[in-house]
Backbone bond lengths (Angstrom), bond angles and torsions (degrees), N, CA, C in turn:
res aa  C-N    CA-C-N  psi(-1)  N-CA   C-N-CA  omega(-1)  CA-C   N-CA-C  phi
1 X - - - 1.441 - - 1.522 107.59 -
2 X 1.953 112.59 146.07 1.452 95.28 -164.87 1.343 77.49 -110.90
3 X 1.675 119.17 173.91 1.498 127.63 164.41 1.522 110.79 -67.20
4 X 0.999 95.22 172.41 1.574 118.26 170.07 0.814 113.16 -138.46
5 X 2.260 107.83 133.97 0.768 142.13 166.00 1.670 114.99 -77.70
6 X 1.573 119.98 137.70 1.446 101.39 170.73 2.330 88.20 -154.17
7 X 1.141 88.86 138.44 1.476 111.68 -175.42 1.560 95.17 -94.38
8 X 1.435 106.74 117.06 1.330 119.07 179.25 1.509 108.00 -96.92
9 X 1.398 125.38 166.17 1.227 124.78 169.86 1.696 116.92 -79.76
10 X 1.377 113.13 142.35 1.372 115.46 167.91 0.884 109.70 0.97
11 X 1.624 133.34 147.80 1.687 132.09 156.94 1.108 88.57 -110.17
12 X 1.344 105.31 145.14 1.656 132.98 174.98 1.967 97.13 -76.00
13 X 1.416 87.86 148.70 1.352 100.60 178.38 1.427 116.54 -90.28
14 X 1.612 119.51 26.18 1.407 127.89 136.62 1.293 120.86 -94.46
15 X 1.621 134.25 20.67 1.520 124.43 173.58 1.089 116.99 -66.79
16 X 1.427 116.26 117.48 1.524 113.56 168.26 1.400 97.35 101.47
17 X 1.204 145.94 -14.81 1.192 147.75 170.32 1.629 114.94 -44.80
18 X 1.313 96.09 -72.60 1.610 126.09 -170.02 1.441 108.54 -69.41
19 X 1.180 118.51 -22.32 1.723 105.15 -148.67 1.531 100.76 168.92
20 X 1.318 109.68 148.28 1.790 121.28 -174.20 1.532 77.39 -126.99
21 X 1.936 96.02 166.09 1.322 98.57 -177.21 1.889 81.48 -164.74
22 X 0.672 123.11 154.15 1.275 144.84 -150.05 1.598 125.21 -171.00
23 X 1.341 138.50 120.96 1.322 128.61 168.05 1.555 101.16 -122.16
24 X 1.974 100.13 -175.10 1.495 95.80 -176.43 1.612 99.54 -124.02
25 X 1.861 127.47 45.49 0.703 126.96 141.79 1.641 133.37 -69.69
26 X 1.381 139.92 139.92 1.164 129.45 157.66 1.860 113.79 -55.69
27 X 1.791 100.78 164.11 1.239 95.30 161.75 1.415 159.16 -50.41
28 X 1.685 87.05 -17.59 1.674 115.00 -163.53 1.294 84.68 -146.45
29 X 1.568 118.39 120.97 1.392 136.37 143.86 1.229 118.41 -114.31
30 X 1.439 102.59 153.82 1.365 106.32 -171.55 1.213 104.29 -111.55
31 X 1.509 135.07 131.56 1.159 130.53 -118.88 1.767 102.86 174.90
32 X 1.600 93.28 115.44 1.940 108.27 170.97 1.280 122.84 -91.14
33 X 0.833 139.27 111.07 1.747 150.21 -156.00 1.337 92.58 -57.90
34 X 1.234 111.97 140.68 1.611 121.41 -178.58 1.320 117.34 105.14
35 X 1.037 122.25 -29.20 1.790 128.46 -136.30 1.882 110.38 -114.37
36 X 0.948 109.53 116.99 1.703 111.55 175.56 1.398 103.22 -29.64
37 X 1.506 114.39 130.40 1.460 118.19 159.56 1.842 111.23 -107.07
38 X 1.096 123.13 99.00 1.261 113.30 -174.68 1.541 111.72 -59.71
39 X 1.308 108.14 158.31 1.692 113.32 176.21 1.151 107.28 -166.32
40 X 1.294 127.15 166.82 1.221 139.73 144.29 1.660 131.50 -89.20
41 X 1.283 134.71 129.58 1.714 125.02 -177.68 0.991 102.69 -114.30
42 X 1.143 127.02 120.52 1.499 140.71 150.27 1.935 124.49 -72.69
43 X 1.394 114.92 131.10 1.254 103.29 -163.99 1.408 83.16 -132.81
44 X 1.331 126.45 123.49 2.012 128.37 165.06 1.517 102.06 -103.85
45 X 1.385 126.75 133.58 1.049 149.70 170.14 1.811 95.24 -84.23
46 X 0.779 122.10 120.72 2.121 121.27 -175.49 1.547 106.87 -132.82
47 X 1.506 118.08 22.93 1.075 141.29 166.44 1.683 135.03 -90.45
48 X 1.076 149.03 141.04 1.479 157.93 164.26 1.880 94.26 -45.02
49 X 1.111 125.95 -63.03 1.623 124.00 -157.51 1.811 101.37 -101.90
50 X 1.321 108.18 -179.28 1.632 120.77 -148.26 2.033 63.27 -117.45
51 X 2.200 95.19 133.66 1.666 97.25 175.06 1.071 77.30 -123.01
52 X 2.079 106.29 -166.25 1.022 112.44 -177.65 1.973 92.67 -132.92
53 X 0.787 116.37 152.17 1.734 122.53 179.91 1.533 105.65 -107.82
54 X 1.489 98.52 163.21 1.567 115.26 160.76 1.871 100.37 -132.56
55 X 1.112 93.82 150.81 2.092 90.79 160.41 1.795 83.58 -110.71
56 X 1.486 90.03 152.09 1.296 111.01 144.97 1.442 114.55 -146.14
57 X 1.411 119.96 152.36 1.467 151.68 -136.05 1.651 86.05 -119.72
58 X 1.692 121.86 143.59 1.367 121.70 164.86 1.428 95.56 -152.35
59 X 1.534 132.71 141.87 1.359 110.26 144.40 1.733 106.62 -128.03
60 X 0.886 99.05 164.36 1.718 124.23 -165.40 1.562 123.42 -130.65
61 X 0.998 116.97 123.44 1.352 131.18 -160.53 1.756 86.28 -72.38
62 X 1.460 118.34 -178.31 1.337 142.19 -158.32 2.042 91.18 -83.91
63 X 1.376 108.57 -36.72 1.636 103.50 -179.77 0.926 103.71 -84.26
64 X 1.848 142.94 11.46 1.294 121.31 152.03 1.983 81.88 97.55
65 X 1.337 135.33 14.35 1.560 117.25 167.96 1.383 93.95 -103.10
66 X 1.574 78.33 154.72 1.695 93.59 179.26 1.614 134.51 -94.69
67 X 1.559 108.49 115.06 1.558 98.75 -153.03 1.768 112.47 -96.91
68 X 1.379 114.01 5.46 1.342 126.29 -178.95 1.345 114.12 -170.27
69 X 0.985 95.40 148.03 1.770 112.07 153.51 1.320 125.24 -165.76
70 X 1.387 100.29 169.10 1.746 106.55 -157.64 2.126 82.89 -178.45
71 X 1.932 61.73 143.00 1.960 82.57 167.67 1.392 96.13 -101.16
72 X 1.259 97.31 152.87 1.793 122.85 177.71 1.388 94.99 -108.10
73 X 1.688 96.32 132.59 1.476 105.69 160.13 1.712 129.44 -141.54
74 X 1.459 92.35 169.03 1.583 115.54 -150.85 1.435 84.17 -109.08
75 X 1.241 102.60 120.95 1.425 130.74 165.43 1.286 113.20 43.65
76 X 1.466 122.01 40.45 1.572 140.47 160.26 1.887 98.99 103.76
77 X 1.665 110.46 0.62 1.615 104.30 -165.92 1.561 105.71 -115.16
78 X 0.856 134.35 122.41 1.249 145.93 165.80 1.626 98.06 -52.62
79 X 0.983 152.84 -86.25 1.680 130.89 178.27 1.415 123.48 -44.94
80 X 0.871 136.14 124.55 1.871 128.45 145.33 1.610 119.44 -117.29
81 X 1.310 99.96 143.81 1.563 122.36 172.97 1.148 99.64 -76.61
82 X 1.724 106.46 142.20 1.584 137.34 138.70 1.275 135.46 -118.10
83 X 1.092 148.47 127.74 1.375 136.07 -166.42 1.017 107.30 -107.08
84 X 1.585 126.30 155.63 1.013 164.12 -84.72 2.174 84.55 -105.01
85 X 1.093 125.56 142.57 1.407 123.89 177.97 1.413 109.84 32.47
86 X 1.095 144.37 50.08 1.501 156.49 -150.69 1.986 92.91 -152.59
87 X 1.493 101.83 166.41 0.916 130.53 178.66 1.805 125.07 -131.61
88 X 1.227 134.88 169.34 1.276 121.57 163.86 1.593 103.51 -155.27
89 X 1.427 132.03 131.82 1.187 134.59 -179.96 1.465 108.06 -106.03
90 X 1.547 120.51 118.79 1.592 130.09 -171.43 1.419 104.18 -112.76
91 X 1.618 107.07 96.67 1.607 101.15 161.47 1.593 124.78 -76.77
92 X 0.901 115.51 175.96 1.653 124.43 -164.93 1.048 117.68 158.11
93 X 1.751 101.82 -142.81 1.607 110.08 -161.74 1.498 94.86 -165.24
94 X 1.299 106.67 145.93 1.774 105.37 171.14 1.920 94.71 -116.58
95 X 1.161 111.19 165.84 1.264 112.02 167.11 1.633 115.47 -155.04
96 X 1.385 114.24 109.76 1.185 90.76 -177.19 1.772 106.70 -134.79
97 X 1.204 105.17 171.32 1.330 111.47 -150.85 1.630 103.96 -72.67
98 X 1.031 131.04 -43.59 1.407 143.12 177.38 1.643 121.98 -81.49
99 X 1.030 108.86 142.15 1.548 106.73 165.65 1.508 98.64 -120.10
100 X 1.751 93.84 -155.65 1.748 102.65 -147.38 1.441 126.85 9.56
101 X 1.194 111.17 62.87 1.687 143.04 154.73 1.110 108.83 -94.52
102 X 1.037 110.32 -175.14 1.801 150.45 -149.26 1.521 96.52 -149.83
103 X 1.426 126.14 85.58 1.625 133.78 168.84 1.389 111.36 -80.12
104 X 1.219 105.18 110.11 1.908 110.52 -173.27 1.664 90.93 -98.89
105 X 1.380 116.43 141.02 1.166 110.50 157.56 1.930 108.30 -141.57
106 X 1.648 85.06 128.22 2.200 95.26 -163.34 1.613 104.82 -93.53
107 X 1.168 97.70 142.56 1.503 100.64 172.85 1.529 95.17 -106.20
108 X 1.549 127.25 116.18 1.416 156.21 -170.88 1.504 97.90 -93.77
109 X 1.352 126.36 111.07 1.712 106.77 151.55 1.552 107.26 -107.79
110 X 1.614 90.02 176.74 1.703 83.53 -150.10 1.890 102.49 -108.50
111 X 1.261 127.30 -8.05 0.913 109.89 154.54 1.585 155.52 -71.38
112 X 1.654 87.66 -13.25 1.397 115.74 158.64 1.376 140.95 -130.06
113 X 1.745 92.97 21.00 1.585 116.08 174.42 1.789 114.63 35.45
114 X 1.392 112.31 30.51 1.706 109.64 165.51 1.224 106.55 -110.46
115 X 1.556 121.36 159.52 1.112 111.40 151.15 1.600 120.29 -74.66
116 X 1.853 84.96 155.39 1.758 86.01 -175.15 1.393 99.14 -120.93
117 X 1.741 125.75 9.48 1.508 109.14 164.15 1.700 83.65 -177.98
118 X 1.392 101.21 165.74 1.244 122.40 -177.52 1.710 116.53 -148.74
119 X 1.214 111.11 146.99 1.228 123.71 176.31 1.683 122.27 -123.36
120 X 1.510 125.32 152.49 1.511 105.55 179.05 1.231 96.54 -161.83
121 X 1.631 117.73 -167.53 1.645 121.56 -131.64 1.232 98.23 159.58
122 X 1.347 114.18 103.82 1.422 118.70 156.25 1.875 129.00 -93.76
123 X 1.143 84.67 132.83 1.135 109.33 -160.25 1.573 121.54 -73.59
124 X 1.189 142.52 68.57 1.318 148.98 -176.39 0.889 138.10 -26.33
125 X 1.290 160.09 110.46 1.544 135.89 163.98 1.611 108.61 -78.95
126 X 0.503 94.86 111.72 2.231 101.09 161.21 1.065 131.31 -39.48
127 X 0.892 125.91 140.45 1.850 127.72 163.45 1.114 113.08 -69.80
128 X 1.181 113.96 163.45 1.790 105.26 149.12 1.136 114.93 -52.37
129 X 1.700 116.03 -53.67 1.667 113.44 -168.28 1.501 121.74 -48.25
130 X 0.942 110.38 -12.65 1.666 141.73 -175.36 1.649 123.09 -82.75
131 X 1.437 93.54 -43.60 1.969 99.23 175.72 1.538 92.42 -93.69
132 X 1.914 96.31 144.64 1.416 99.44 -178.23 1.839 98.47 -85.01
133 X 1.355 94.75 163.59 1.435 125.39 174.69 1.317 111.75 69.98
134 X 1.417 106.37 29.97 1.992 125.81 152.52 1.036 117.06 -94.59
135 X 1.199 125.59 -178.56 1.260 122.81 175.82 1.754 113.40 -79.05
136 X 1.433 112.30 123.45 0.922 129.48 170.65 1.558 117.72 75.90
137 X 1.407 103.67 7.55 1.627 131.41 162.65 1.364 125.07 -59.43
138 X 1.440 120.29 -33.31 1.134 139.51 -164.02 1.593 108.14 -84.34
139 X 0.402 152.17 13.57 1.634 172.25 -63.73 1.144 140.96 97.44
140 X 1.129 113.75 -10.78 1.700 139.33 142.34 1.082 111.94 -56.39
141 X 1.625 96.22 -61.92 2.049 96.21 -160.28 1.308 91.11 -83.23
142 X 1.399 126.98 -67.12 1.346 117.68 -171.32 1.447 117.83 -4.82
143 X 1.822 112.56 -52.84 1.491 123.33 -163.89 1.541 93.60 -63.57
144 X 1.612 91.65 -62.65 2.004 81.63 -170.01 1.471 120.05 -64.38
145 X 1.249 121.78 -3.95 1.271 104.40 174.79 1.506 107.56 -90.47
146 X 1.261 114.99 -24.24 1.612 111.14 174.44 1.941 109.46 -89.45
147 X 1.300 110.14 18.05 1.827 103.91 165.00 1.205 90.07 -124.08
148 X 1.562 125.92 22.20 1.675 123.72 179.78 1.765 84.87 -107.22
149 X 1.287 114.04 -78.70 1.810 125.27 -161.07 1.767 95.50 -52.14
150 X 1.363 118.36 -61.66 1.180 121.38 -174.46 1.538 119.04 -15.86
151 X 1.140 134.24 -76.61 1.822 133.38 155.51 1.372 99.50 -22.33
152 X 0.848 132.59 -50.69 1.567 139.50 -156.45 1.811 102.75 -76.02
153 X 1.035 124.92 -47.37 1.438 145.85 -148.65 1.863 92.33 -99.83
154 X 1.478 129.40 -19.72 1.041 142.65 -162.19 1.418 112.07 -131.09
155 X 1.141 119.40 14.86 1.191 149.39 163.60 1.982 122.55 -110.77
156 X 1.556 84.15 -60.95 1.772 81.75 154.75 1.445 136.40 -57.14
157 X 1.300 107.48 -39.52 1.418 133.64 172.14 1.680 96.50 -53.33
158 X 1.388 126.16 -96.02 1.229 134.69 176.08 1.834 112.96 -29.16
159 X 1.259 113.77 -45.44 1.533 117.29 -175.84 2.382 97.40 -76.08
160 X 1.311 115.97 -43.91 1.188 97.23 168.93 1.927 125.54 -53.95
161 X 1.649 85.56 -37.22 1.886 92.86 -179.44 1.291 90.03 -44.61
162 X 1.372 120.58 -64.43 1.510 109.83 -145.26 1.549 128.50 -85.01
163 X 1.493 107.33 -12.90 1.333 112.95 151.16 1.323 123.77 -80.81
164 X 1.535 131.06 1.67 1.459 140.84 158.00 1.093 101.92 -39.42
165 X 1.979 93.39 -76.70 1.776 111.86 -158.83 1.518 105.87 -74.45
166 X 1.248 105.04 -12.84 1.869 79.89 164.15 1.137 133.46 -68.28
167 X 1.848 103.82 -38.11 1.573 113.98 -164.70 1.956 89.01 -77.61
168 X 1.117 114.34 -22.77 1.839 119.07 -175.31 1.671 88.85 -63.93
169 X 1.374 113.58 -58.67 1.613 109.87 -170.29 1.354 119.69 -56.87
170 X 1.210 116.63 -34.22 1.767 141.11 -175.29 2.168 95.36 -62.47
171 X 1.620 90.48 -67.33 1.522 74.29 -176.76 1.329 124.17 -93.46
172 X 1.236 104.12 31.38 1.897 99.55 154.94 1.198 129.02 -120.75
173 X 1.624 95.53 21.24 1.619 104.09 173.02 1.132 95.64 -117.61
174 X 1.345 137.51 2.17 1.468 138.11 153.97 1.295 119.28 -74.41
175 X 1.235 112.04 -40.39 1.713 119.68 170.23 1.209 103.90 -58.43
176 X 1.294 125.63 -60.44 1.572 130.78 -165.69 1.710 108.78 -49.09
C-alpha cells in the first residue's frame, strides 16, 4: 500500500487557537464503504471562556477534491459545549459511503465559524488477502489481531506483577 498525498485548503490563522481535537483512529484504516467505523472524538477547549463546537465530516479523493460532506452530531445537535480548559470524549461511529478516501474531520467553533483543527484517515479498501476466512486471510488478521491484544496482554501481565508484590509486601509486614 502506497501513502497518500492530499492538499488541504489554507488553514486559517486561528488553527489550534480555539480548540484541539484529536481521535483514536490511526491514519490508515482499512475500511468497507457503508459500514460503522467505531471511534472515539476528543474535543479540548484550550481557552479562558466555555465555546461551543461543530464537527464536520469531508472526504476527498487522492487529488485532494472534495467528494462529501456532512456535519456529525452529538446527541441529535449539531453544536456542543465545552468549558473553559475542559475536555469532552464522543463515542460513536462515522460511516461513510466511500472508501479509499481522505476522511477529514474539522473542529468548527462557533463564534468565529473557522476551523480551529482538523484530523484525518484514509480510508482503505481491502483485499481479499486481508478479510479473514479468504484465502490467505486467516493469517492476516490473526497477526493483526495479535499486534492489536498483545499491549493489552502485557499490560495485564505487568499490572498482575504489581499487585502480587503488593499483596507479598502487605503480608510481610503483618508477619513482622
Amino acid at each position: 500500500m502506497r501513502a497518500q498525498v492530499m492538499a488541504l485548503e489554507p488553514l486559517s490563522a486561528l488553527y489550534g487557537t480555539y480548540g484541539d481535537l484529536f481521535w483514536d483512529l490511526p491514519s490508515v484504516v482499512t475500511y468497507i464503504a457503508g459500514q460503522q467505523m467505531p471511534c472515539v472524538i476528543y474535543v479540548a477547549n484550550i481557552t479562558d471562556g466555555d465555546l461551543s463546537y461543530m464537527l464536520r465530516a469531508r472526504t476527498y479523493d487522492t487529488k485532494g477534491n472534495l467528494l462529501s460532506e456532512g456535519v456529525v452530531t452529538t446527541n441529535e445537535r449539531t453544536w456542543f459545549d465545552v468549558k473553559a480548559h475542559e475536555y469532552v470524549a464522543l463515542s460513536g461511529a462515522i460511516l461513510s459511503p466511500q472508501s479509499n478516501v481522505n476522511l477529514v474531520l474539522e473542529l468548527v467553533e462557533s463564534v468565529t465559524q473557522e476551523v480551529t483543527d482538523a484530523v484525518a484517515a484514509w480510508l482503505h479498501t481491502p483485499t481479499t488477502a486481508e478479510l479473514p476466512g479468504l484465502t490467505g486471510g486467516g493469517a492476516t488478521a490473526s497477526v493483526d489481531v495479535m499486534s492489536s491484544i498483545l499491549p493489552l496482554l502485557m499490560m495485564g501481565l505487568v499490572m498482575g506483577l504489581v499487585v502480587a508484590g503488593a499483596r507479598g509486601g502487605r503480608a510481610e509486614k503483618k508477619g513482622a
